[in-house]
N, C-alpha and C positions, 0 to 999 in steps of 0.2 A: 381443518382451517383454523385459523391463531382468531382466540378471543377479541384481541385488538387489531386497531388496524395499525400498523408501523411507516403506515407511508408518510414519508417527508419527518423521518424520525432517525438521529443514528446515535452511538454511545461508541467511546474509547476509552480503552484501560492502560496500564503500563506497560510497556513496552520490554517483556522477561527476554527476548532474545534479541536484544541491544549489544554489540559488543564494539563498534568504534562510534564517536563524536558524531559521527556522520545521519547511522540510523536515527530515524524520530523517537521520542521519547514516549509516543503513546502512541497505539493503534486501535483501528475497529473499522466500521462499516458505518456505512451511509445509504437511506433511501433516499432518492429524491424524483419524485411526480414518478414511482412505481420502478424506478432503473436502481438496483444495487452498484455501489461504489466502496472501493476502499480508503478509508481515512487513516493519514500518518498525521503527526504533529510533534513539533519541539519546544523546549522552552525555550524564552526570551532571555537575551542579555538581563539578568537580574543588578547589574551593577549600573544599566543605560535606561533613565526612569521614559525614556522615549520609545524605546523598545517594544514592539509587542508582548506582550505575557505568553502567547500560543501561535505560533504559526502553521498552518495548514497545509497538506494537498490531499488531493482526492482523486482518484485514478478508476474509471469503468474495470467492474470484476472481471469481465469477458476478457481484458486486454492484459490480464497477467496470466503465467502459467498458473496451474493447478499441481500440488502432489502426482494428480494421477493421468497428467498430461504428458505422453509417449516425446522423451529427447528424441530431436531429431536426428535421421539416420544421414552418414556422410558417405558418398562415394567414396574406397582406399584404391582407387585406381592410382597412381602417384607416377603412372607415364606420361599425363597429359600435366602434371607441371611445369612451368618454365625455368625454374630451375634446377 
C-alpha cells in the first residue's frame, strides 16, 4: 500500500509521442473521489491574451483500450454482404 494517499491528486508531463497539432501537449492521469482518469492537455493560443494557457480533457481509464486488450475479432464471411 502507497505511503500517501493520491486521492483527488493527478500530474502531466509532456506529451513525447505527439506527432500532429491535433494530440495534446501534455498527458497523465487523474484521481478523483477514488476513480482513475486520464488527462490530456494543450496549450493556448499564445498570441490571444484571452486564451486559456491549458485546456483540458479527461476521459475514465476503463473506457480506453489498454496495450493488452484482445482487437476485436471480425467475421470473413463476405456472402452475407450486399455488395
Amino acid at each position: 500500500m502507497s505511503e500517501y494517499d493520491n486521492s483527488n491528486r493527478g500530474a502531466i508531463w509532456a506529451n513525447a509521442k505527439k506527432v500532429t497539432e491535433k494530440h495534446p501537449d501534455f498527458t497523465g492521469s487523474i484521481n478523483v473521489e477514488g476513480k482513475e482518469y486520464w488527462l490530456s492537455a494543450w496549450r493556448g493560443d499564445g498570441n490571444n491574451p484571452k486564451a486559456p494557457k491549458l485546456s483540458f480533457s479527461v476521459s475514465p481509464k476503463e473506457a480506453l483500450p489498454s496495450a493488452s486488450t484482445p482487437a476485436p475479432s471480425f467475421d470473413n464471411d463476405l456472402e452475407d454482404l450486399p455488395f
